[in-house]
C-alpha positions in Angstrom: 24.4 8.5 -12.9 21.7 6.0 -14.5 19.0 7.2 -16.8 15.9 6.4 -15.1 12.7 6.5 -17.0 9.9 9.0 -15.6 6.2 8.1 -16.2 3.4 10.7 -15.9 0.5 9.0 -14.6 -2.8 11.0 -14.1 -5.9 8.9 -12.7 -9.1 9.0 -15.2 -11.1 6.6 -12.9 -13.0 6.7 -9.3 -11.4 4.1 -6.4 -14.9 4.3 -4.7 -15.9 0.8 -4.9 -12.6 -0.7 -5.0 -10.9 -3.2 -3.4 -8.7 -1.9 0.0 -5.7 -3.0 -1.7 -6.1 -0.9 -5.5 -7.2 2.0 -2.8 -3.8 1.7 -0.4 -2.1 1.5 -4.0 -3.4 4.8 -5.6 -2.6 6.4 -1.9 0.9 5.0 -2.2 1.1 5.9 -5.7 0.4 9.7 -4.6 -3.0 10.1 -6.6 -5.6 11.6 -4.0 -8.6 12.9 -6.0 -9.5 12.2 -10.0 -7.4 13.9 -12.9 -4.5 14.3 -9.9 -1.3 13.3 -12.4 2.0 12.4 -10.9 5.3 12.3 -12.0 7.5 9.0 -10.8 10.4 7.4 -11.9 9.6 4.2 -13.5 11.2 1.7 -10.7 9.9 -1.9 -11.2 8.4 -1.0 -7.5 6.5 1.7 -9.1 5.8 -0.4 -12.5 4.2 -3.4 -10.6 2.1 -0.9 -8.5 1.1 1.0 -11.4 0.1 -2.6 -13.0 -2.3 -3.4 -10.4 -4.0 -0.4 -10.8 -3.8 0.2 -14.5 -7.4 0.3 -15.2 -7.6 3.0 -13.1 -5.1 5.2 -14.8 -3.7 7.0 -18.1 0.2 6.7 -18.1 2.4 8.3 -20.0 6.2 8.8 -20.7 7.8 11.7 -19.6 10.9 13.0 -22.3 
């Protein structure tokens, strides 16, 4: 079984006023509503989506 990395991210930020595509991203990321945190394994998928929208976020590594 491989070790995959999990990230905590939590969302600090508002996507009102954001492009469609950061909005789709937090949606597909699972973040709803503000201070929502989620808990993903850290997949280059989820890494490159988490990288568009990092301005938006606080992300942290899960022991």
């Amino acid at each position: 079984m491989s070790a995959t990395k999990k990230i905590k991210i939590t969302q600090v930020k508002s996507g009102i006023d954001r492009s469609e595509r950061q909005k789709l991203t937090l949606r597909a990321l699972g973040l709803k509503k503000m201070n929502a945190s989620k808990e993903v394994e850290a997949t280059p998928q989820v890494l490159g989506m988490v990288r568009t929208v990092e301005h938006l976020l606080k992300v942290e590594e899960v022991k």
